[in-house]
C-alpha positions as CSV (number, residue, x, y, z in Angstrom):
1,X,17.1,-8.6,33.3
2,X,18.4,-10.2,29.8
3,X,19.1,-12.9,31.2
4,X,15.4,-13.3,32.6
5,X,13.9,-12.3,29.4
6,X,16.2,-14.9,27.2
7,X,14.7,-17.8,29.5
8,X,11.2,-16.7,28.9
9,X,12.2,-16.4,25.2
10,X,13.6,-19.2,25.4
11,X,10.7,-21.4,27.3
12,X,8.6,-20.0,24.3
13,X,10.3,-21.1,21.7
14,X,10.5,-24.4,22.8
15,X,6.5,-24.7,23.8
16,X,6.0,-23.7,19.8
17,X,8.4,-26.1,18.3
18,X,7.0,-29.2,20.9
19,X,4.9,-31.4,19.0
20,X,0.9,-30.1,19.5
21,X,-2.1,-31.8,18.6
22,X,-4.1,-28.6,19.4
23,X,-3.0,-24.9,19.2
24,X,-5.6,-22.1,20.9
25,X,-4.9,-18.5,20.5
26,X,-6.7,-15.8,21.7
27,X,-7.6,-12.3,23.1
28,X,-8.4,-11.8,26.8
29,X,-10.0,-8.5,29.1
30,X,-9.1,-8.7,32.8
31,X,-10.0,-6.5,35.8
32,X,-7.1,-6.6,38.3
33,X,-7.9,-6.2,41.9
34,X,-5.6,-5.2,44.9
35,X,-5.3,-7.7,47.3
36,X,-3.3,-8.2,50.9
37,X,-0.5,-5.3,51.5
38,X,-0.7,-4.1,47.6
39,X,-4.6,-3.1,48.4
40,X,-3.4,-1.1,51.1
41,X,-1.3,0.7,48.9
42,X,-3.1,1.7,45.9
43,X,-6.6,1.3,47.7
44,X,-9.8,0.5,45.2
45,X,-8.7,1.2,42.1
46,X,-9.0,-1.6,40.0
47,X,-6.6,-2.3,36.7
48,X,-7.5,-2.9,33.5
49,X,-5.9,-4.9,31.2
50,X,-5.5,-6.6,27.5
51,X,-3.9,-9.9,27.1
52,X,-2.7,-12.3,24.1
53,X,-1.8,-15.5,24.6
54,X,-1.3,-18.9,22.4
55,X,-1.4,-22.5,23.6
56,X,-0.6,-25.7,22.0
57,X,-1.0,-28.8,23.5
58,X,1.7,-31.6,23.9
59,X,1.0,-35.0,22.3
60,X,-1.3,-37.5,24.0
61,X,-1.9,-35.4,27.2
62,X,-3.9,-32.7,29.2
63,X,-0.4,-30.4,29.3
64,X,-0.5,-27.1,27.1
65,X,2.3,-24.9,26.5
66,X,2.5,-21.3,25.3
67,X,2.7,-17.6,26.2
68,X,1.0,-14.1,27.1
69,X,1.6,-10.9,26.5
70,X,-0.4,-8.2,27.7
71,X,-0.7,-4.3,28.7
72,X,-2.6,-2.8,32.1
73,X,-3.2,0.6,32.6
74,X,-3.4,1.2,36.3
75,X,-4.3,5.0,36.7
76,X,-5.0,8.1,34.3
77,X,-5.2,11.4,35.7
78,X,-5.5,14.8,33.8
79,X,-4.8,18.5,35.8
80,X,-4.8,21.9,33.6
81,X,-2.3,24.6,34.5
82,X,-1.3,27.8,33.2
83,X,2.4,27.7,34.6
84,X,3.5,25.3,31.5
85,X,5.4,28.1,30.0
86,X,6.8,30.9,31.6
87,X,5.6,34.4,30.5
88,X,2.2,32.9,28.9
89,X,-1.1,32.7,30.2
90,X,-2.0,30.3,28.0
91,X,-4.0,26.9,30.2
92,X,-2.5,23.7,28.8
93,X,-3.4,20.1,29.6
94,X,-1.1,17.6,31.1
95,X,-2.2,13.5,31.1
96,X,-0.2,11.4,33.1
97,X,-1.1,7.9,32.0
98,X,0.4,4.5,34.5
99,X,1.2,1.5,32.1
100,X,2.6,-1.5,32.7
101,X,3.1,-4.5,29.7
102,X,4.4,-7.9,30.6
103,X,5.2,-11.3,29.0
104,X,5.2,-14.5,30.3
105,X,5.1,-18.7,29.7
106,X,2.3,-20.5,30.6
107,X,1.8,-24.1,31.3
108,X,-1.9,-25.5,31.3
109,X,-3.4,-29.0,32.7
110,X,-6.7,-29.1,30.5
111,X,-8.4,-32.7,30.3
112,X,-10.9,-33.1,27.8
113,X,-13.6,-35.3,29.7
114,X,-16.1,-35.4,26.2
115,X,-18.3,-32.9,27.9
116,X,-18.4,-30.2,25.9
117,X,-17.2,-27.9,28.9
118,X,-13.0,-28.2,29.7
119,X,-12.1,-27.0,33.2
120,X,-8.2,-26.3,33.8
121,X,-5.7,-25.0,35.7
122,X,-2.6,-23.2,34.9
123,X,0.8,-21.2,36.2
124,X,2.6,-18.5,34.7
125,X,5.9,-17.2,34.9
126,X,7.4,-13.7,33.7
127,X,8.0,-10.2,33.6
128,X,6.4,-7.1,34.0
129,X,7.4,-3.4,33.0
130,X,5.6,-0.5,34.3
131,X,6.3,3.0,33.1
132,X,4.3,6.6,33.5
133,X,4.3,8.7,30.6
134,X,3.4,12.5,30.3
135,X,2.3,14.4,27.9
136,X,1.4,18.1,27.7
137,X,-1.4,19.7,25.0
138,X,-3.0,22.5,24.2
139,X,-6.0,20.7,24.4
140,X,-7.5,16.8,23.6
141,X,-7.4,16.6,20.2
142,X,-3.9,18.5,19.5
143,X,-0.2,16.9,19.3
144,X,1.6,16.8,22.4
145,X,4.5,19.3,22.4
146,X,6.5,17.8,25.6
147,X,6.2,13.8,26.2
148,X,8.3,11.8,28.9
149,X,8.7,9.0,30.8
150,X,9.1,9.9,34.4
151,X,9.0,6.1,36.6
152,X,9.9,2.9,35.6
153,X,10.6,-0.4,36.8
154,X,11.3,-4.5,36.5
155,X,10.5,-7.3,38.2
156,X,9.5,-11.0,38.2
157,X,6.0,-12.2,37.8
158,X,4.1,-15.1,38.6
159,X,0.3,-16.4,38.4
160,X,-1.5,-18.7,39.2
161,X,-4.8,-19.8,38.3
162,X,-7.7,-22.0,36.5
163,X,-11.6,-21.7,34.9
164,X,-13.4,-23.1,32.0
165,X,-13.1,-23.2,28.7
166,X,-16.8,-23.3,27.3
167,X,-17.4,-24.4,23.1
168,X,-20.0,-21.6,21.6
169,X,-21.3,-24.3,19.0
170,X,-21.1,-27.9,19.6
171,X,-18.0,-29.3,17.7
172,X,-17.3,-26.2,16.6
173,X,-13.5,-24.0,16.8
174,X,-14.8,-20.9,19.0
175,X,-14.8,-20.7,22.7
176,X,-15.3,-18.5,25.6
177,X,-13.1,-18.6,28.5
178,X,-13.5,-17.3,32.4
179,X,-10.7,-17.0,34.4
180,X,-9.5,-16.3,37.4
181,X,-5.8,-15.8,38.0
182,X,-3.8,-14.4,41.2
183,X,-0.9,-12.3,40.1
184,X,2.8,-11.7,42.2
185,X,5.3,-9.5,41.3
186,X,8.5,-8.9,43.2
187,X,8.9,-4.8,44.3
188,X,8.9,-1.8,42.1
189,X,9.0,1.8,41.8
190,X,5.4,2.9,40.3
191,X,3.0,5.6,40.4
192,X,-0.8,5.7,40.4
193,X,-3.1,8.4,39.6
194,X,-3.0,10.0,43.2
195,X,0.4,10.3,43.5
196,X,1.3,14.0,40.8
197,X,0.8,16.7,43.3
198,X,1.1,20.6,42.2
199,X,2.1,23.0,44.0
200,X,0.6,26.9,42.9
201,X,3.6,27.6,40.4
202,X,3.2,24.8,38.5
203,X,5.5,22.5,39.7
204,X,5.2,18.9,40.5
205,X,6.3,16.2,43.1
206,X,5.8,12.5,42.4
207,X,5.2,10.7,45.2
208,X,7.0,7.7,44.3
209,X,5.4,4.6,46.0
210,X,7.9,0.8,46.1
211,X,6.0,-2.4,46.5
212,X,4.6,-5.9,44.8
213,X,1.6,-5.8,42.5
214,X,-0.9,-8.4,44.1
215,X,-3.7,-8.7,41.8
216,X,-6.6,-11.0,41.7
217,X,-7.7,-11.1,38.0
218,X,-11.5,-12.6,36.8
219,X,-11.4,-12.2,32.9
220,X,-13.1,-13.3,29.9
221,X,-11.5,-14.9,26.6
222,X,-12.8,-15.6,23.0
223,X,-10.6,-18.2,22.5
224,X,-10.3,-19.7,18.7
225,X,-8.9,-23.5,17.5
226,X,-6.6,-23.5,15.2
């Protein structure tokens, strides 16, 4: 896994220190949606997520080289209990929140035609981190008193993908972006928001679930020129 992450390091550094007549940076909402075997997984749910990403085109062509970063949530649940702590009757609040951050290079194929509007396609290549964290409360608004990680995993990711990039003021530096991207990951241990059961002491089971995210992604940028 260093290994991995030194190449995408790596393939970063090198699309910041290529020459660039344009750089684009930028902040992105996605909706995630289940597709093929991992729909049948998870079901409907759909996964959220928040995205950074810079761009800087190479010298005299359409080709545009940078990177993303970005964090999905992919389930919250909340149950109360009263078995927290033994000998107390007191009802505590437990949130069980499914993350998942990754980071990734991206290469673009944007030709400016002197339309205004700048259609592209584009491929990425990664990883992706998912984690579940607990944490128990008295209540919403207090500190937790017992945090954790309970599942986490690794893997590869890859999209795919293109849109438009549309200018909000004629020869202006702002732009809005729709996207649509198809994300692969290989196999990993998660957990979504079905999958904490209780039984009527307290306890829990995680049902631990082992597969590929497969994700279609529409999302919407404000991209800016820099």
């Amino acid at each position: 896994m260093k290994t991995i992450l030194s190449l995408v390091l790596l393939f970063l550094s090198f699309s910041f220190s290529a020459q660039a007549q344009e750089t684009l940076g930028g902040i992105r909402v996605n909706v995630g949606l289940p597709t093929a075997d991992f729909r049948s997984e998870v079901g409907n749910q759909w996964f959220p997520s928040l995205n950074l990403g810079v761009l800087q085109q190479l010298a005299n062509t359409p080709i545009y080289l940078g990177g993303e970063f970005g964090y999905m949530l992919y389930g919250t649940a909340v149950h109360r209990s009263r078995e927290v702590i033994n000998g107390t009757d007191q009802r505590f609040r437990i949130r069980r929140n499914n993350n998942a951050i990754h980071l990734s290079g991206v290469v673009r194929v944007m030709p400016d035609f002197g339309i205004g509007i700048r259609p592209f396609v584009e491929g990425q290549l990664g990883t992706i981190h998912t984690y579940t964290r607990s944490k128990v409360r008295e209540n919403r608004l207090t500190e937790p008193f017992v945090s954790g990680t309970e599942v986490y995993d690794w893997a590869l990711m890859y999209q795919l993908g293109g849109g438009l990039m549309i200018p909000l003021e004629k020869g202006g530096d702002t732009f809005l972006e729709l996207r649509v991207n198809y994300m692969q990951t290989g196999t990993m241990d998660f957990l979504t928001s079905r999958d904490a059961s209780y039984d009527n002491q307290g306890e829990v089971t995680l049902n631990t679930r082992n597969a590929a995210f497969q994700l279609l992604s529409p999302s919407l940028a404000v991209k800016f020129r820099f």
